[in-house]
C-alpha positions in Angstrom: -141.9 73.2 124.9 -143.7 74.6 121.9 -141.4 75.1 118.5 -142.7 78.6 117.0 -139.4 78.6 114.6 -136.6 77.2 112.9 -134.2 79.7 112.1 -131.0 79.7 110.2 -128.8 80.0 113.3 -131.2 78.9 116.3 -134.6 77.2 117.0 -137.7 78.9 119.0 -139.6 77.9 121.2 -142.1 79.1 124.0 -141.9 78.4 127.7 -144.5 80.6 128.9 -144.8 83.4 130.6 -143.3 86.1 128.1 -140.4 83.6 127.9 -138.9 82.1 125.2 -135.4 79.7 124.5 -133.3 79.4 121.8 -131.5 76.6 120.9 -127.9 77.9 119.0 -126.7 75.9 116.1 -123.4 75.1 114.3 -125.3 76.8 111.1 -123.7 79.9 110.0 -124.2 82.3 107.4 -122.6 82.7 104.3 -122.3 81.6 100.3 -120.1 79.1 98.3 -119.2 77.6 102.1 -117.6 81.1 102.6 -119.0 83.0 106.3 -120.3 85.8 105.8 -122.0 88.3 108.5 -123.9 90.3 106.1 -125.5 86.7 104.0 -129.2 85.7 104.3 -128.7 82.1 103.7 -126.9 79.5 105.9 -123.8 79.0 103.9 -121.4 76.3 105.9 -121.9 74.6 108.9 -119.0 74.9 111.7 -118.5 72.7 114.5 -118.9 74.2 117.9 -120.1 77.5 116.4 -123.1 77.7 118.2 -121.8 77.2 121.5 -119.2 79.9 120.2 -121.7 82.1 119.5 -123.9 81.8 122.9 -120.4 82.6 125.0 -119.7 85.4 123.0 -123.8 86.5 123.5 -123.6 85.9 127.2 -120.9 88.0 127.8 -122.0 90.7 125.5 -125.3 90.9 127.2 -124.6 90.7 130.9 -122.2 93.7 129.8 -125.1 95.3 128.7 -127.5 94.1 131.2 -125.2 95.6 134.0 -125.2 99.4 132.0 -128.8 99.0 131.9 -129.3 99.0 128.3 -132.4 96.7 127.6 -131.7 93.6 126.6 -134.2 90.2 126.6 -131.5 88.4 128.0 -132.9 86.4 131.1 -130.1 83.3 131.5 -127.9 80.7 128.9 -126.8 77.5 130.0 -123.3 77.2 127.6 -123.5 73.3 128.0 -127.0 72.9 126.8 -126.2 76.1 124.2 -129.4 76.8 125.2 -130.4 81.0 125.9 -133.7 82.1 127.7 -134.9 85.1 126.8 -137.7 87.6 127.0 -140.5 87.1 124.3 -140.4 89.9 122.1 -142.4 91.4 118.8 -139.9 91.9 116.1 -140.2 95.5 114.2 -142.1 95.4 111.2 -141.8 91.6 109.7 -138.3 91.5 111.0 -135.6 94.3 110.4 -131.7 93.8 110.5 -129.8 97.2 112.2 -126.3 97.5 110.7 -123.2 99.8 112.2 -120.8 100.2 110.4 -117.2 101.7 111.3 -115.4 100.7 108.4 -116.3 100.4 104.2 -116.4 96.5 103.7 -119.0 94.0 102.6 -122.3 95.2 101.5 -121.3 98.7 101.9 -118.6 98.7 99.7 -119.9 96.5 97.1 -122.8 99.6 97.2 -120.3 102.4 97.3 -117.3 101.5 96.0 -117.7 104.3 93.4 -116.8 106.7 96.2 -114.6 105.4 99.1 -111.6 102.6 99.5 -112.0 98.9 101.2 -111.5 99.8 105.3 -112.2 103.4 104.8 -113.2 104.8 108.6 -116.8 105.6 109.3 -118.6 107.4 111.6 -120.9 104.6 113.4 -122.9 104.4 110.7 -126.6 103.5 111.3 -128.3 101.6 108.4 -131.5 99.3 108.2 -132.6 96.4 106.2 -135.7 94.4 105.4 -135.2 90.8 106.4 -136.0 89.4 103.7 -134.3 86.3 101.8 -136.3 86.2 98.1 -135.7 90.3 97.9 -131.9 90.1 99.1 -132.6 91.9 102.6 -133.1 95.1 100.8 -131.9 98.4 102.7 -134.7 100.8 103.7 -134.9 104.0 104.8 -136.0 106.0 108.0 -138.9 108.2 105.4 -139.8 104.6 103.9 -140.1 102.9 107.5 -141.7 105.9 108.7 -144.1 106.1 105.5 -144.9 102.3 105.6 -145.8 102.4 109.2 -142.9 100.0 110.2 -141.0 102.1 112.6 -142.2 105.9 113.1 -139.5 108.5 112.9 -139.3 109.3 116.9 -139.2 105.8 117.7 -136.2 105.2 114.3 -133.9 107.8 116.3 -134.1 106.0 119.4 -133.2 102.8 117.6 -130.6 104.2 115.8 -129.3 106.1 119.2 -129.4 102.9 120.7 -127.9 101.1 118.3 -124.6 103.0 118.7 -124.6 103.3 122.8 -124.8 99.3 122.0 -122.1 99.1 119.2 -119.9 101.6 121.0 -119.9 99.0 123.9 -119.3 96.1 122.4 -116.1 98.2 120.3 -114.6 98.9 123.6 -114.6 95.7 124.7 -113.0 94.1 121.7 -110.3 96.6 121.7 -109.3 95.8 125.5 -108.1 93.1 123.4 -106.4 94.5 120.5 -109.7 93.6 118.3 -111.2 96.2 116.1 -114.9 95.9 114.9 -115.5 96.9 111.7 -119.0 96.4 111.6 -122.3 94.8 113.0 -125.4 93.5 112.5 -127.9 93.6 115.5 -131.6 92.6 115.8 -134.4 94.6 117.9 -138.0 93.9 119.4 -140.7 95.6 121.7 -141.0 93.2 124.8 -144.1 92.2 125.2 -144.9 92.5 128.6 -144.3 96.3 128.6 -143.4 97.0 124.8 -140.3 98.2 125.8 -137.6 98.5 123.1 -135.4 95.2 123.5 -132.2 94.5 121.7 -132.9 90.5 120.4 -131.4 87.8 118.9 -127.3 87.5 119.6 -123.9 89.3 119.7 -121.0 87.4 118.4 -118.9 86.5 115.8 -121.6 85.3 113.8 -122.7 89.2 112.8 -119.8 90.8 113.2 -116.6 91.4 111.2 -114.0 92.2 113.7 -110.0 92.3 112.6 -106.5 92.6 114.4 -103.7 94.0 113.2 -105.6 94.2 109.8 -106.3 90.8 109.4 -110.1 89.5 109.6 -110.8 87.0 112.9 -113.3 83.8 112.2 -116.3 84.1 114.4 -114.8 80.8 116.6 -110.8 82.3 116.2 -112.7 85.2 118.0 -114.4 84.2 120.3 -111.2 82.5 122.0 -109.1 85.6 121.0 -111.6 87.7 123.2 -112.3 85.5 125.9 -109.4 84.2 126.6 
């Protein structure tokens, strides 16, 4: 196997054949040894969080797989914590999709002039650049559309997408009295049709989820929701 990428969370590397693994790690992200979501450096390092994180993924996209929504999701292998996937062209450099159904993290520390911590929100859809020396700056559909990143037909399918995904994914949680307050997904064109692919991982690791009002740890949560 070729390595085309060490990531913060998970390695790269090509198989062949539009296929690609990734390799999960115990690497999460966060600042001051504190997890958070919505951070674009690897804060702490957790034991077992990788493995964590590919169960959560695997469920999340066979889910999805089964509705049809496209996915590169091929096959994991929990033990190896090892995912094979479909190779896929990121948007842009790299862009980070955020929903949001509740006023915490980033959001808050933006907007706190104008709503409460937890204050309910409609799905919201927002994008950011992924990129570590400028903060993973949010952008906008004219300024992706004007930049030539993502045109503004092919932003509303994202964002419609992104929500048919998020919606999902919040309906499952809640089957186990989990709420999700928000998300942060990744997207790609697949290369062996340029079909729009949700990428990278659902779990713990970009998600803030709560019960009861109380925030769940990415590896409390995963055995909370797949117990």
């Amino acid at each position: 196997m070729e390595k085309i990428y060490q990531g913060k969370t998970k390695d790269v590397y090509r198989l062949g054949d539009h296929q690609i693994l990734l390799q999960f790690k115990d690497d999460v992200t966060g600042e001051n040894g504190v997890f958070d979501p919505g951070a674009n450096t690897v804060g702490l390092t957790i034991a077992g969080a990788g493995r964590s994180g590919l169960k959560m993924t695997t469920y999340f996209f066979e889910v999805l797989n089964r509705l049809g929504i496209p996915t590169h999701f091929v096959s994991s292998d929990i033990d190896k914590v090892q995912m094979i996937v479909k190779e896929a062209q990121v948007l842009g450099k790299g862009l980070e999709v955020i929903c949001r159904y509740r006023a915490v993290g980033s959001f808050l520390r933006r907007y706190a002039a104008y709503c409460e911590e937890g204050q309910p929100l409609d799905s919201f859809v927002e994008v950011t650049i992924k990129d570590d020396e400028r903060g993973d700056p949010v952008i906008s559909e004219d300024v992706l559309a004007m930049l030539g990143i993502l045109t503004t037909e092919n932003y509303q399918v994202l964002k419609s997408l992104t929500q048919k995904i998020c919606g999902v994914v919040k309906d499952e949680l809640a089957k186990k009295g989990l709420e999700l307050y928000d998300i942060k997904l990744e997207f790609g064109y697949d290369k062996a049709d340029n079909t729009l692919l949700l990428i990278d991982e659902i779990s713990g690791g970009n998600m803030r989820v709560y019960k009861d009002g109380t925030y769940i740890p990415p590896l409390e949560l995963e055995k909370l929701f797949l117990s």
